[in-house]
N, C-alpha and C positions, 0 to 999 in steps of 0.2 A: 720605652718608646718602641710602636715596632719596626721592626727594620728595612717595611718597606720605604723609609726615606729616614734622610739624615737630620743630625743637630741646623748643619749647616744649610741646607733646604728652607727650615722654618725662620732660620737666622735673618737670613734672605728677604723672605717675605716681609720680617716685620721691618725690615730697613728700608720696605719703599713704603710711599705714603698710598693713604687709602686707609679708612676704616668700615665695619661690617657691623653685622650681627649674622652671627650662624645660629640657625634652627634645624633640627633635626630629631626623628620621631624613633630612635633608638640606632637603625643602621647609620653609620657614619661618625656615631659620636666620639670614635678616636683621635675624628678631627680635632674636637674642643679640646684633648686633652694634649693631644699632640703643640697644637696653638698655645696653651696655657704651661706648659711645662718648659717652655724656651725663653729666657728675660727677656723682656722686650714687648710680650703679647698684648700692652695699652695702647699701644702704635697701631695693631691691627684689630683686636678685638671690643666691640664697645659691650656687646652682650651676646649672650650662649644660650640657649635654649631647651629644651629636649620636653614637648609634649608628646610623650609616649602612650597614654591612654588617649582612647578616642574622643573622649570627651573634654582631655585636656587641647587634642587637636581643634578641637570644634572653637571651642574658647579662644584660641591664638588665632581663627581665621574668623571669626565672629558670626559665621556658619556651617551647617554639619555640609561638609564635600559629597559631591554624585559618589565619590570612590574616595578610598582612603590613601591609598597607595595608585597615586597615576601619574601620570608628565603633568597635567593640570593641575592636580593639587601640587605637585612641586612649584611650578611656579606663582599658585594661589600663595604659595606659606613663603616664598620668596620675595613678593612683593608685600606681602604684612611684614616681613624683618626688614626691607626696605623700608617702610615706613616708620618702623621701630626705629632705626638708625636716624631717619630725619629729627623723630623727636628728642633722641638723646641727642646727637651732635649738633641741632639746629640747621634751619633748610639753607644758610648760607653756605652751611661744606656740601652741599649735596651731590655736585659732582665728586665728591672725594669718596663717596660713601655706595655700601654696597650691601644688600642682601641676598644672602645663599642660604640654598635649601635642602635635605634630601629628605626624602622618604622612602622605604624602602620593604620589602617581604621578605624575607629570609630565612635560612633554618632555623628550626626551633624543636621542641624536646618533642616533639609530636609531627606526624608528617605533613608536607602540606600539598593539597591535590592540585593548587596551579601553581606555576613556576614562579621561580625564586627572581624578584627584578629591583634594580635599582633608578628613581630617578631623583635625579637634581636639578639646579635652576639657579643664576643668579640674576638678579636685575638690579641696572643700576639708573641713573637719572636719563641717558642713550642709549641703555642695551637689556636686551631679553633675550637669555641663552639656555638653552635645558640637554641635558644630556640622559639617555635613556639606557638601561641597559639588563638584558637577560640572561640569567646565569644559566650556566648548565649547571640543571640539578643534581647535585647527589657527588658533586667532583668536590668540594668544601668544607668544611668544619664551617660552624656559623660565625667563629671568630675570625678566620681566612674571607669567612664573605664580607665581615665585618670591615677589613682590611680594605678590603675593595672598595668597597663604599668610602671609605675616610681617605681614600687615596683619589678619586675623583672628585669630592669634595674640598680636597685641598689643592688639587689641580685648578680648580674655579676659582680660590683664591687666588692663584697665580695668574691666571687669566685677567682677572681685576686690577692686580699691581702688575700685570704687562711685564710679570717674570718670567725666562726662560733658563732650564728645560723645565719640561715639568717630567714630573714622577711617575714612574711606568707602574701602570697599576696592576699588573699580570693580569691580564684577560689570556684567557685561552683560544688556541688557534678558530674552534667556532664560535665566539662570542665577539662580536663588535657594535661598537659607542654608537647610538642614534644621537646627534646632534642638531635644534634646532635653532635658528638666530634670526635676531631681528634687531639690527642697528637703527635705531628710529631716527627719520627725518627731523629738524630742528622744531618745526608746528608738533608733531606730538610731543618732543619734549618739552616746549614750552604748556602744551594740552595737560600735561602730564603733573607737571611743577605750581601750576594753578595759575601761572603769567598769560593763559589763555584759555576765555570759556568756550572756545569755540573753533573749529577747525575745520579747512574741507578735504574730505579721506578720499577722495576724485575730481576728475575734470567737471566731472558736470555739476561740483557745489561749487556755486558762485556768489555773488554780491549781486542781489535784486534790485529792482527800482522799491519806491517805498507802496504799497497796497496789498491784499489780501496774499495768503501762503497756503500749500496743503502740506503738510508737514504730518509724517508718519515714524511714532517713534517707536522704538522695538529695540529688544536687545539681540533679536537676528542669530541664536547658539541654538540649530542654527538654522537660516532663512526657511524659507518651508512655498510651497505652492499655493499656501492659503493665503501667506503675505504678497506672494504676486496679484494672486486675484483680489484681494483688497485694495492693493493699490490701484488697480485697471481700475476695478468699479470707482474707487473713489476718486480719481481723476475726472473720469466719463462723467459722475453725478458732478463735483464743482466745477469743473470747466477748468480747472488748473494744473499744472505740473504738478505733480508728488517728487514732494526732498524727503526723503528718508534721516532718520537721527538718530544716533547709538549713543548714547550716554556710554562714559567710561568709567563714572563712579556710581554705586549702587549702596543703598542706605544701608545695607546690612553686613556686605562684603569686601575686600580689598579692590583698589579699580582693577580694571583689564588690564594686563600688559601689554607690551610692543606686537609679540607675535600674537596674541588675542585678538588685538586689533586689524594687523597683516591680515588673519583670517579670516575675520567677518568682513570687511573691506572688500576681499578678493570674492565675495558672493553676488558685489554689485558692477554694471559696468557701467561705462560712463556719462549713457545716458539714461542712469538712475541715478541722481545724487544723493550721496551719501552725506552727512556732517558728524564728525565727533566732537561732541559735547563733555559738558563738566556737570551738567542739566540733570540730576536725578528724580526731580519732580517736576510736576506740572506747572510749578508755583515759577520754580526756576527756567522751564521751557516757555514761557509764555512771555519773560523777559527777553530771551535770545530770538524770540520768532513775535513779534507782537503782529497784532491783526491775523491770527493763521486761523485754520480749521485743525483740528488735530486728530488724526484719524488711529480708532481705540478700537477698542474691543469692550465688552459688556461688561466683563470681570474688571478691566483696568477703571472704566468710570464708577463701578459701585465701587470702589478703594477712592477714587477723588471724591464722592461723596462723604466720606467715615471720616465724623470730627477727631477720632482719635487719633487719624495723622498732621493734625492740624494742632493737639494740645486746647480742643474745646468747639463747642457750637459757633460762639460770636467769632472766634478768630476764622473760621471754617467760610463761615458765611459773607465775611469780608474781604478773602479770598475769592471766595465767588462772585460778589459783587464788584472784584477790581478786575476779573474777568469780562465781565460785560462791558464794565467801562472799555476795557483794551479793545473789545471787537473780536476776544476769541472763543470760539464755537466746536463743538466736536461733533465729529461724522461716527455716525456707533455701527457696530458690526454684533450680531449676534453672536455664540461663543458657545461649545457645550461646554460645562464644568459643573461640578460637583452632582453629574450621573445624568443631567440632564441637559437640553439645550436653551439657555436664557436668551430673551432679546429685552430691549428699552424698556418695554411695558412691565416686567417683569419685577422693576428695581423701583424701590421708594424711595425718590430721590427728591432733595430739597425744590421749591419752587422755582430758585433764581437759577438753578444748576439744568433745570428740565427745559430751559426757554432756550438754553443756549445747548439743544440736541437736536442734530436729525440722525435717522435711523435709516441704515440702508435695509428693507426687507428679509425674512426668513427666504422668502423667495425667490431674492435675486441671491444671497447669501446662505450658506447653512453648511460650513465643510469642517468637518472633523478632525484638525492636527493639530499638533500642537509642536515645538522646539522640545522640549522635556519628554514627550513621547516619541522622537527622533532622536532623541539621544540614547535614549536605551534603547532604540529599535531601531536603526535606519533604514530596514527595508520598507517601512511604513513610510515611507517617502516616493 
């Protein structure tokens, strides 16, 4: 064991209660061994991890990451071991339960032209916490960095079992911990646990009276100026408030955590309402908003049209037709993608699905951005 912490450190941990699952994509993995090497580690450890290749990361987060090594993907792989953990321990201990992350770049037999950084992440059923950190290059052996990494990673453990001290990880006098937190309110953790599909992330989501809604859903990573101007226009055209909706779970991904949520959140004020949802599709947005207009974009209705997310045509098309029945209709926005700029007319879309569109104009509409294009670029903003 190495000697940046003791028998007795580990002792420790596994005598308070809390279980985990640690993941980790090479740096830090002294943790697993350090945890495993001390009797006791059933108490703290329910599974261990280590997708080292990228494709094994891909697989553990059930998508490939904008980055392989970021605070994001830490706590993307944080809250997939969080959910690892629910499934082995069952959602009844869920507060007892916890997943930690690290990821990490580090020396290696060849040099590397950006710096050497560590992050981690735990999240538990109340808390989203990540810690960042930049090494100075070239002062380490990659097993000394390796150290560093499994020494903050075990400090997160302690963190979780609410053990003190914790373990000085020798940073050096120019390197210090970026730390960020987010103690979630009691509504996202209920949001979060599945005891509630529906939330209001501000003032100004409220409980309506019962008749029509404009409701704008987006995942907002992040907002952009073209979703302002949609919203204007699509107020001004129905005559209604626009509530804005952030799904917290996504078909292909782990949900957003506390501080994912904090951050998109803090894009709206509060006479924009925001709701956080459990709503990943249309099928399920239309339950939480019945009678709404739903204001989209060209790409997101030609995807409601494709019986393949529906598992076939007849299921597809009785979806559509219990649409109509509800009363809900979608306001379309043109969209450039795939090299060119689409509007309504552009898409073959079933009968029952075309009755219940209007189409705001290329000509009142036609702007260029995208979230995904601000993300690798933000001066395009």
């Amino acid at each position: 064991m190495s000697a940046s912490w003791n028998k007795g450190f580990i002792e420790a941990l596994h005598a308070s209660p809390g279980r985990l699952v640690l993941v980790v994509t090479g740096g830090g993995s002294q943790a697993i061994s350090a945890l495993l090497e001390v009797p006791g580690a059933s108490r703290t450890v329910l599974e261990a991890a280590v997708p080292y290749a990228d494709e094994a990361l891909v697989r553990w987060l059930g998508a490939t990451p904008e980055q392989f090594c970021s605070e994001e993907t830490a706590r993307l792989m944080a809250m997939s071991a969080y959910r690892r953990a629910l499934d082995d321990a069952g959602a009844e201990a869920g507060s007892a339960l916890a997943g930690i992350a690290c990821t990490a770049s580090l020396a290696s037999d060849q040099p590397k032209h950006g710096p050497h950084r560590i992050h981690l992440a735990l999240q538990t059923s109340a808390l989203t916490l990540s810690h960042s950190l930049t090494l100075a290059k070239g002062r380490r052996s990659r097993f000394e960095e390796e150290t560093v990494a499994a020494a903050l990673a075990l400090n997160l453990v302690a963190e979780f079992k609410g053990r003190e001290p914790r373990l000085e990880a020798g940073l050096l006098a120019e390197e210090s911990l970026l730390v960020q937190r987010c103690d979630a309110p009691p509504e996202w953790q209920q949001l979060l646990s599945g005891e509630r599909q529906r939330v209001p992330a501000n003032r100004g989501a409220r409980p309506r009276s019962p008749g029509r809604r404009l409701i704008f859903s987006g995942a907002y990573h992040p907002r952009h100026d073209g979703h302002r101007e949609m919203a204007r226009l699509a107020a001004a055209r129905v005559g209604l408030p626009v509530e804005h909706e952030l799904s917290i779970v996504n078909v292909d991904k782990p949900p957003i955590d506390f501080i994912e949520m904090q951050k998109r959140a803090a894009q709206f004020g509060d006479d924009e309402p925001l709701w956080l949802t459990r709503a990943a599709t249309f099928v399920e947005k239309a339950v939480l908003f019945p009678a709404a207009t739903f204001v989209v974009g060209v790409d997101t209705l030609a995807r409601i049209a494709q019986a393949k997310y529906y598992g076939g045509t007849s299921v597809r098309d009785a979806v559509l037709a219990a649409f109509a029945a509800s009363g809900v209709r979608f306001l379309v926005f043109g969209r450039h993608y795939d090299g060119s700029f689409r509007s309504l007319a552009a898409l073959e879309l079933p009968p029952v699905l075309a009755q219940l569109c209007d189409e705001v104009p290329a000509a009142e509409y036609c702007m260029d951005v995208s979230s995904t294009g601000l993300r690798r670029d933000p001066s395009l903003k």
